[in-house]
Backbone as CSV, one residue per row, in Angstrom:
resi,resn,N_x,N_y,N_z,CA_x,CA_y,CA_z,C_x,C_y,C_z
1,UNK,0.815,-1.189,0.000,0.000,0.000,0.000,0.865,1.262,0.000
2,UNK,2.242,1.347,0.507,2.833,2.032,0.570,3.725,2.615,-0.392
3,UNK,3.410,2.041,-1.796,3.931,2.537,-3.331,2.693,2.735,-4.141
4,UNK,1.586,2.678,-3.452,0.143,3.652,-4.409,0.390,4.963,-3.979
5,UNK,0.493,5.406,-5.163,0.330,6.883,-5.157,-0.870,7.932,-6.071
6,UNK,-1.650,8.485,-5.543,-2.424,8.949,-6.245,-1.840,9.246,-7.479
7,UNK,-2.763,9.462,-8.365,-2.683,9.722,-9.801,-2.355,11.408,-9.770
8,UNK,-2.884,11.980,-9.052,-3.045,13.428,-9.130,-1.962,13.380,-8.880
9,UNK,-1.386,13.329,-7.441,0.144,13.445,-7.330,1.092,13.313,-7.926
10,UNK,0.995,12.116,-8.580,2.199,11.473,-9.792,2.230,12.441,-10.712
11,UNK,0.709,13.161,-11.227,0.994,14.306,-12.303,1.789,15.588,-11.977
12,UNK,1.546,16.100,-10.472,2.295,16.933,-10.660,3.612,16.898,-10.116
13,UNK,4.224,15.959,-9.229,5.199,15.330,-9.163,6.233,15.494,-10.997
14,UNK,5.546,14.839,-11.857,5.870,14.927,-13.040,5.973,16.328,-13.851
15,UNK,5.195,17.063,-13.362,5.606,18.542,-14.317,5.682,19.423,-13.328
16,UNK,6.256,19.041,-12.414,7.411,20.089,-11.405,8.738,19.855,-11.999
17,UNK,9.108,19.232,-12.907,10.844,19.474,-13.592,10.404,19.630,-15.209
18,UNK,10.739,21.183,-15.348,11.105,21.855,-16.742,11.989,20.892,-17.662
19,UNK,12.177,19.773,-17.551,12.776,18.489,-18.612,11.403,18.395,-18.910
20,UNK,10.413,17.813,-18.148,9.827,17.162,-18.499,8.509,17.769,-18.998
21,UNK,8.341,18.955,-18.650,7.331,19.965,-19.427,7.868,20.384,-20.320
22,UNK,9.138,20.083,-20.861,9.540,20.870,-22.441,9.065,19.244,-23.207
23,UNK,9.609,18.576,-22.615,8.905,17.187,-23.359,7.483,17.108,-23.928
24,UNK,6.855,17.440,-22.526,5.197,17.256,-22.949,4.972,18.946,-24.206
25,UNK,5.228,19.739,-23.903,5.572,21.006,-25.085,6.069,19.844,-26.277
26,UNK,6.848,19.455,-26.708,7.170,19.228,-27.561,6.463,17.971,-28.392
27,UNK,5.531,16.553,-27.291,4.828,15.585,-27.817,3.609,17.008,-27.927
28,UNK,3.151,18.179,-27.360,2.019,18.241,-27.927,1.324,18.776,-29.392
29,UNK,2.974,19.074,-29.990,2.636,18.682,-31.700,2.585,17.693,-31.857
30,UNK,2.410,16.565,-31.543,2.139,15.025,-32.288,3.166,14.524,-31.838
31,UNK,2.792,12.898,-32.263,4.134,12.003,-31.673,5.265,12.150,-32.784
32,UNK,6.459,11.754,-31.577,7.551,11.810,-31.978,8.499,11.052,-31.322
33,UNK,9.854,9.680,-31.892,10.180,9.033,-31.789,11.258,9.711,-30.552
34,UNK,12.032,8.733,-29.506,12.475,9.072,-28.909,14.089,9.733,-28.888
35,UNK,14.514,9.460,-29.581,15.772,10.167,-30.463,15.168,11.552,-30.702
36,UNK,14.249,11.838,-31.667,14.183,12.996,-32.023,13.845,13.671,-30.705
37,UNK,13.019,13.191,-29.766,12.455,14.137,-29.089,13.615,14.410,-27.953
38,UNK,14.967,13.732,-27.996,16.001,13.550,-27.040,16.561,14.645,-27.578
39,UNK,16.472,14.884,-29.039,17.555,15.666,-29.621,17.835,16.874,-29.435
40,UNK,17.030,17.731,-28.980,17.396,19.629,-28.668,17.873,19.789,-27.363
41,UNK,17.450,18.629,-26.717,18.002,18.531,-25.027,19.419,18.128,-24.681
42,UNK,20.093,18.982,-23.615,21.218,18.839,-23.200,21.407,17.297,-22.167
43,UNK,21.040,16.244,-22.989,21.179,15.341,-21.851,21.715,14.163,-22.495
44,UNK,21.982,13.032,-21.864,22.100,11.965,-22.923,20.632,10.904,-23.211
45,UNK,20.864,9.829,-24.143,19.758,9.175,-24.242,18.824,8.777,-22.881
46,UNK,19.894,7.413,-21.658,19.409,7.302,-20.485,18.863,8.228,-19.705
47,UNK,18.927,9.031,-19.750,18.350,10.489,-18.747,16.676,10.933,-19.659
48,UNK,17.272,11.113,-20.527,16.019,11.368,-21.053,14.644,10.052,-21.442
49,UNK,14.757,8.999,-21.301,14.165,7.532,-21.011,13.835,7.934,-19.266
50,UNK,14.965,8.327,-18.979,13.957,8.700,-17.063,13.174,9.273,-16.691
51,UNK,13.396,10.291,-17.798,12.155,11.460,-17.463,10.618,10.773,-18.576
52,UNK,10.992,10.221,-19.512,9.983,9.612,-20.006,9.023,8.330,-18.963
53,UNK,9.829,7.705,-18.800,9.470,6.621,-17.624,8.893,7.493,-16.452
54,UNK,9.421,8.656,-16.077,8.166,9.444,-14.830,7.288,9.885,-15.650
55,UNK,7.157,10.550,-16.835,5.654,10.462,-17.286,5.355,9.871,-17.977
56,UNK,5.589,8.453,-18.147,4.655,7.356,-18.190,3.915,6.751,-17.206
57,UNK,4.454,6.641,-15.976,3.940,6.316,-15.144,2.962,7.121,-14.351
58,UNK,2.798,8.797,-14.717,2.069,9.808,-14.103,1.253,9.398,-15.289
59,UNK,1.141,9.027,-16.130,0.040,8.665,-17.430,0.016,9.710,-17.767
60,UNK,0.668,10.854,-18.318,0.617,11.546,-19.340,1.286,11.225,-20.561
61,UNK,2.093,10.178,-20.472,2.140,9.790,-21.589,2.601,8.984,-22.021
62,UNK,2.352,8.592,-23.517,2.244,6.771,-23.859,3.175,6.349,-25.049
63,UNK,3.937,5.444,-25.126,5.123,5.314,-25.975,4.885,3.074,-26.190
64,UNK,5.145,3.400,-27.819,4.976,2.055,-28.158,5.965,2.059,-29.072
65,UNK,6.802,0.888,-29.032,7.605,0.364,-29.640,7.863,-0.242,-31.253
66,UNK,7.957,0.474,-32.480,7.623,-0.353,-33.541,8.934,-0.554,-34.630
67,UNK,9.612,-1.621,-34.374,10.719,-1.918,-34.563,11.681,-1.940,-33.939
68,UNK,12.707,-0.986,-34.056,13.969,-0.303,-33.482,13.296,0.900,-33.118
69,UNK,12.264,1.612,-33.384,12.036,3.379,-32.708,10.552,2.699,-31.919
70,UNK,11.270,3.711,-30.659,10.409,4.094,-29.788,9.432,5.506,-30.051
71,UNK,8.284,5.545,-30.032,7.501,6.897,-30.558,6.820,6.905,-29.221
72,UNK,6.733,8.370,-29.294,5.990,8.692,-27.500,5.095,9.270,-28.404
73,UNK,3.948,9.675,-27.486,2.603,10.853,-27.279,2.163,10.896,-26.160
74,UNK,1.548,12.102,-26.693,1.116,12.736,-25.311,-0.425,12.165,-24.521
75,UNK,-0.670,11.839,-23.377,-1.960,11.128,-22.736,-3.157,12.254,-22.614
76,UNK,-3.806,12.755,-23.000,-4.506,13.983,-23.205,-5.290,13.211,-21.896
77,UNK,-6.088,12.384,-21.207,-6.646,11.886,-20.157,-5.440,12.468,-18.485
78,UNK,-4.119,11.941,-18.837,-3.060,12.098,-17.454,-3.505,13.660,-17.407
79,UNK,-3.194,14.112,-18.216,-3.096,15.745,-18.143,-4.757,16.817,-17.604
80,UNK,-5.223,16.267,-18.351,-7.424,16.200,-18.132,-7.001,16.391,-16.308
81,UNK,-7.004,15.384,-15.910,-7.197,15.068,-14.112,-5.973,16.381,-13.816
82,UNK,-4.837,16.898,-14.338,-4.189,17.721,-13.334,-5.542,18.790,-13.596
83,UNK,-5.675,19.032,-14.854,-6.524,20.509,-15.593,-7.774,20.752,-14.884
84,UNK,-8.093,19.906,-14.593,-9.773,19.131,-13.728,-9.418,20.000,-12.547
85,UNK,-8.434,19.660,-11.328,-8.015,19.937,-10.051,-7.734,21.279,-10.275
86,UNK,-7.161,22.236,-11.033,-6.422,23.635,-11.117,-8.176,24.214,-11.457
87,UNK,-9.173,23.897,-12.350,-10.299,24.117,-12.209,-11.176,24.575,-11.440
88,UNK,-10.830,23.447,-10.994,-12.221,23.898,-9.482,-11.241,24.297,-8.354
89,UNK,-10.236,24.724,-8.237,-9.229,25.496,-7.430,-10.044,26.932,-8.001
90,UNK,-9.724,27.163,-9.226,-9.918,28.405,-9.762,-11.689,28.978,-9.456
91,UNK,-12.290,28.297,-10.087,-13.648,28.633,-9.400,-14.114,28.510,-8.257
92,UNK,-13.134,27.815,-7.140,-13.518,28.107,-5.866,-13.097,29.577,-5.504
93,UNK,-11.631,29.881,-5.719,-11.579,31.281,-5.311,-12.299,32.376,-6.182
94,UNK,-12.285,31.976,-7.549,-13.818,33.652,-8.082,-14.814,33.543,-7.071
95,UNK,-15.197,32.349,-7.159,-16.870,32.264,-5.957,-16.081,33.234,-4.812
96,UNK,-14.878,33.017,-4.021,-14.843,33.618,-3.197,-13.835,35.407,-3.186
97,UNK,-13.716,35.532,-4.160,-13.735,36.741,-4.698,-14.584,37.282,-5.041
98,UNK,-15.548,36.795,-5.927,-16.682,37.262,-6.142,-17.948,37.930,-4.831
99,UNK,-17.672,36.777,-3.515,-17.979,37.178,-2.861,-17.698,38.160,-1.695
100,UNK,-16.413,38.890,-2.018,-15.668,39.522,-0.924,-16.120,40.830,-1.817
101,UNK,-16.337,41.086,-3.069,-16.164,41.794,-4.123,-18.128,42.318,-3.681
102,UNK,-18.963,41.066,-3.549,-19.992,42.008,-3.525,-20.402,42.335,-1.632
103,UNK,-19.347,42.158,-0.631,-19.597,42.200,0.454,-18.837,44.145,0.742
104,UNK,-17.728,44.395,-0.319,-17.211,45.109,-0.125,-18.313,46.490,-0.484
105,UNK,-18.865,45.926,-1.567,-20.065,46.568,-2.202,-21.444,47.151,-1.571
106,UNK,-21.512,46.387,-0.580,-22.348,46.307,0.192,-22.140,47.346,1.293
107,UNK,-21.019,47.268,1.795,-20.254,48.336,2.764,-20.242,49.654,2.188
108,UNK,-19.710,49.776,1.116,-19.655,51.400,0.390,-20.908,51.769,0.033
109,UNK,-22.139,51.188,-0.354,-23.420,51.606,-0.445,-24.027,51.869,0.885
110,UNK,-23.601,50.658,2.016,-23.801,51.707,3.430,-23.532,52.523,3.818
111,UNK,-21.751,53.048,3.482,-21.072,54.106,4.028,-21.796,55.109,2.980
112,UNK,-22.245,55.069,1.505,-22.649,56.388,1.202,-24.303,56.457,1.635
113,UNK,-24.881,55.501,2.351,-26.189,55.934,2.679,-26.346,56.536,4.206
114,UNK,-25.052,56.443,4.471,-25.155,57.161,5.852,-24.787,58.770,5.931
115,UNK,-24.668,59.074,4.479,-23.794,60.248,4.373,-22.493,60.326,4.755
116,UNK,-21.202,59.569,4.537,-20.294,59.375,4.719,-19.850,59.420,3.003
């Protein structure tokens, strides 16, 4: 039980290192074999297979084997569940902006009905 890790976590676990968000930037023009997508990066092959292997396993993204090349893409579902959570983060605080916004409103229509 002690190597389940939520899914949510694993995602952002996974795009807290700028390797691996230039990666997902770069599968989200379409797939692309793992050489090429190794290639603009300052790293060697193994390093960059590590950072693939953490987001494979955060399920953002999916790589199948056909021949000698490995081709990745991107999991449009792994990514959905972080986008989902930053969501309703976001509309919880408008609701509560929204509501500080018409409480404040409320106050200055008192203060000018008091003649203030």
């Amino acid at each position: 039980m002690l190597n389940h890790q939520d899914p949510l976590d694993l995602a952002f676990q996974a795009l807290a290192d700028g390797t691996r968000r230039t990666m997902l930037e770069r599968l989200a023009a379409g797939p692309v074999s793992v050489s090429a997508l190794a290639q603009p990066l300052q790293m060697s092959l193994p390093a960059v297979m590590q950072h693939l292997s953490v987001l494979e396993h955060a399920g953002l993204v999916r790589s199948e084997k056909m021949g000698r090349v490995r081709t990745c893409r991107i999991e449009p579902a792994g990514l959905s569940l972080a986008e989902q959570w930053i969501n309703a983060r976001r509309a919880e605080w408008e609701d509560r902006f929204d509501r500080l916004g018409d409480f404040l409103n409320n106050l200055n229509d008192q203060g000018e009905g008091n003649g203030k």
